[in-house]
N, C-alpha and C positions, 0 to 999 in steps of 0.2 A: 793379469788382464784376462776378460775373457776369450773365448773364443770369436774369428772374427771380430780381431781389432776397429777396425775403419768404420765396422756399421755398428759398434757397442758403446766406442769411448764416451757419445753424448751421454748413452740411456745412464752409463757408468758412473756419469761425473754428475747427473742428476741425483740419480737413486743414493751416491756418496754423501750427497751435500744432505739429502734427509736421514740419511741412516747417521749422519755426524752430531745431528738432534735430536737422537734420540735420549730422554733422559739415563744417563751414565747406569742406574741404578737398576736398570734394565740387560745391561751388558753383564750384571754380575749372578744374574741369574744362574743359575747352570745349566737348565735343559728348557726348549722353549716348544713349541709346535707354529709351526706359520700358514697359512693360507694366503694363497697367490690367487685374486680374483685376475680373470681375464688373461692369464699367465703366458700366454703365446708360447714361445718356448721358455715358459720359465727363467726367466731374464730377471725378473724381480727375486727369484730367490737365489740364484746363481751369483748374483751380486752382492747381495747381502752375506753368501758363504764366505765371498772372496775378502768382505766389507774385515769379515770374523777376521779371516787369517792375518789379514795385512795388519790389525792391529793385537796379532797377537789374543786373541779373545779365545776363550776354552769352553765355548758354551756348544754345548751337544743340539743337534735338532733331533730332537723326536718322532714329530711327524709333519710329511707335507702334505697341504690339501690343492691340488691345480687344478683348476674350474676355466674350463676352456669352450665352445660352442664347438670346437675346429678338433675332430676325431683323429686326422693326421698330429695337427698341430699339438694334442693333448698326449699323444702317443712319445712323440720327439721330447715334449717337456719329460716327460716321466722319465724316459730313457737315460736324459740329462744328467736329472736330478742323480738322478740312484749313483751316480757316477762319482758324484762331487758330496754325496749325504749317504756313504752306503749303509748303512746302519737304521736309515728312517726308513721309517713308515710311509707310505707312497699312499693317497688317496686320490683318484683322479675321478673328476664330474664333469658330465660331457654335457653342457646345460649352457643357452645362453645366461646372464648375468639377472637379465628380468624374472628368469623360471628358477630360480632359488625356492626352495620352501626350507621348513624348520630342520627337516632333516642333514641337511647339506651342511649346514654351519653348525659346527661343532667343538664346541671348547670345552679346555679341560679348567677342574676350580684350581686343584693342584700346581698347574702348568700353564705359564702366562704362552698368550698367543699373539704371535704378530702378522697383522694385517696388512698386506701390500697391495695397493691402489694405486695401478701406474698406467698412464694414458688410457682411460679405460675408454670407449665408447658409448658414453653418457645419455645415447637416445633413446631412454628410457625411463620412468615415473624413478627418482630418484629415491621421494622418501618411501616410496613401498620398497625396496633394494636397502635402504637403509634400516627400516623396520622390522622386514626380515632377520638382518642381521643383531639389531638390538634386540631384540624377545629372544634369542637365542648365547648371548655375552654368558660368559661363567668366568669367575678369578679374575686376574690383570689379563688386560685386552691393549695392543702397541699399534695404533694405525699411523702408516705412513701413507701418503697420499702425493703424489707427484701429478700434474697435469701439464700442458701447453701453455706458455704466453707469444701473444704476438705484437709486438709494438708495443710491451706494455698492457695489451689486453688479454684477461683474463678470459681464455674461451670457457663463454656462456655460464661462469661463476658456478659451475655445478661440484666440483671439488669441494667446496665454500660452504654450500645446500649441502651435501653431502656429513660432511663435517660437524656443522652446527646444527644438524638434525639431532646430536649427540649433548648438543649445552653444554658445550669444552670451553667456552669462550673466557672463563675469569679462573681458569686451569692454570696454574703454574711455568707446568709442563706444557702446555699449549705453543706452538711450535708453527707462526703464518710468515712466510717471505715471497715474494718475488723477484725472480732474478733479469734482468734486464741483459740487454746485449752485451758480451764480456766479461759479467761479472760471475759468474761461474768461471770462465776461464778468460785469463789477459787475450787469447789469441785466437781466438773461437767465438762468433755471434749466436752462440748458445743462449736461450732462455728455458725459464720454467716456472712453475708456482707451485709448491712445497705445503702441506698442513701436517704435522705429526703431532698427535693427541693421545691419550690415554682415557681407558672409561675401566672403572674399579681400581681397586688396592692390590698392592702386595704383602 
């Protein structure tokens, strides 16, 4: 578990439930690079390290990329990381989410990359953030995408937009749930909305 129990187990048991869809064939990779949009303290990729061990997985991270607008909060992610990945590569971008250019997103052809998209704060042109990011895909690219539900609804279906900017929709691998109250956990009124896609071969 991570650190600070009480205020992670949600983010945990979400980020769990998408990193559990991810297609298997992706786990056998051996070295990956990730990029944490909006990473706060890097909670999306701290999870996924923890995701590795608990299931015994032996895949190296190479490098991380944390794209944060919050200079403290970019500083503490990095610190994090290196803690739990000492061996990667630490890339940190101190940029709201809309001021991406081609530079910033950087993937290798060699080395699949995974995407983490977790509660982002979406008030911004989504397919320009998305377009960005497509003109720039090299190799297998692993997005996971976590957002809010409430009631059942879908805030503002931009995860969705986000996603299908991509034409993943008749994908195999294509990966859309909704979790409703409980159903992540028996004992917990937890929800979420879940998309895990893939864009390129391996």
């Amino acid at each position: 578990m991570l650190p600070n129990q009480s205020s992670t187990a949600y983010i945990q048991a979400r980020l769990n439930k998408a990193f559990e869809n991810i297609p298997p064939i992706f786990f056998e990779q051996p070295v990956i690079n990730i990029i944490d949009y909006g990473s706060g303290q890097a909670i999306g990729t701290m999870c996924y390290v923890d995701f590795l061990k608990h299931n015994d997985y032996p895949q190296k991270i190479n490098n991380v990329t944390l794209i944060q607008p919050s200079e403290n909060l970019l500083k503490r992610a990095a610190l994090l990381v290196s803690k739990i990945c000492p061996d990667a590569e630490i890339i940190t971008i101190n940029k709201c989410l809309e001021d991406l250019d081609d530079e910033d997103i950087v993937c290798d052809e060699n080395i699949p990359t995974l995407h983490i998209l977790y509660d982002l704060d979406w008030e911004f042109d989504v397919g320009n953030f998305a377009q960005v990011i497509s003109d720039n895909l090299k190799g297998y690219n692993q997005f996971v995408c976590v957002g809010p539900c409430f009631n059942d609804y879908i805030e503002d279906g931009l995860v969705d937009d986000f996603a299908e900017f991509f034409y993943i929709n008749d994908k195999e691998d294509n990966y859309i749930k909704t979790f409703s109250e409980f159903e992540l956990d028996p004992n917990e009124s937890w929800t979420a909305h879940i998309r895990c896609f893939s864009v390129g071969k391996l």
